[in-house]
N, C-alpha and C positions, 0 to 999 in steps of 0.2 A: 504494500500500500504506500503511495507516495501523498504528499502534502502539498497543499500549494498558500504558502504565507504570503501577505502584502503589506509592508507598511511604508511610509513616506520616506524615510531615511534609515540608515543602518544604527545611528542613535537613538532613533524614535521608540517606545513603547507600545505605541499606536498601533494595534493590528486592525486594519477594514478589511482585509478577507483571510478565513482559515478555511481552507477545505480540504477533505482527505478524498483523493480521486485513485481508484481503482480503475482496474482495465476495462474492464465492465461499460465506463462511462464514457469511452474516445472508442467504442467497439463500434457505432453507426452515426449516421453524421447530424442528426438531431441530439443526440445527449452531448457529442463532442463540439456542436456549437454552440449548445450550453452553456456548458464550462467553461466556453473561450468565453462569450458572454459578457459571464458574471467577472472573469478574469481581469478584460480590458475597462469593466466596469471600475472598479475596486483600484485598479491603474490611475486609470482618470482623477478617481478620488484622490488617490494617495498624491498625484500631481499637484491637483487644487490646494491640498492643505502643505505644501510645502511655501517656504516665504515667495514674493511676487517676483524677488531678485535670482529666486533659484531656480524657475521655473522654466520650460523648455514646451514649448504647445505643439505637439507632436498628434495628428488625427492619423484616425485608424479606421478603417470600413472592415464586416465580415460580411464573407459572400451571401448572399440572400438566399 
């Protein structure tokens, strides 16, 4: 079982996303767009809450 943590910086405490992903879940392309998802979601966040001077505005599309 693999994890997938997100927080803003490597000092932060802050976690916006913990998830534990099995195989199970990147097996068909609905669960694994899912995951990407909630993934680039939780990204975004951790973006936004970094300072305004540290930021980097990077967009991202997933195939439809």
């Amino acid at each position: 079982m693999a994890r997938i943590i997100v927080t803003p910086d490597d000092q932060s405490d802050v976690v916006l996303f913990d998830e534990r992903v099995y195989p199970i879940h990147l097996q068909n392309q609905l669960s694994s767009l899912q995951v990407a998802e909630r993934l680039a979601w939780a990204v975004e966040d951790a973006e936004e809450a970094r300072p305004e001077g540290e930021r980097r505005r990077i967009r991202m599309s997933l195939p439809a």
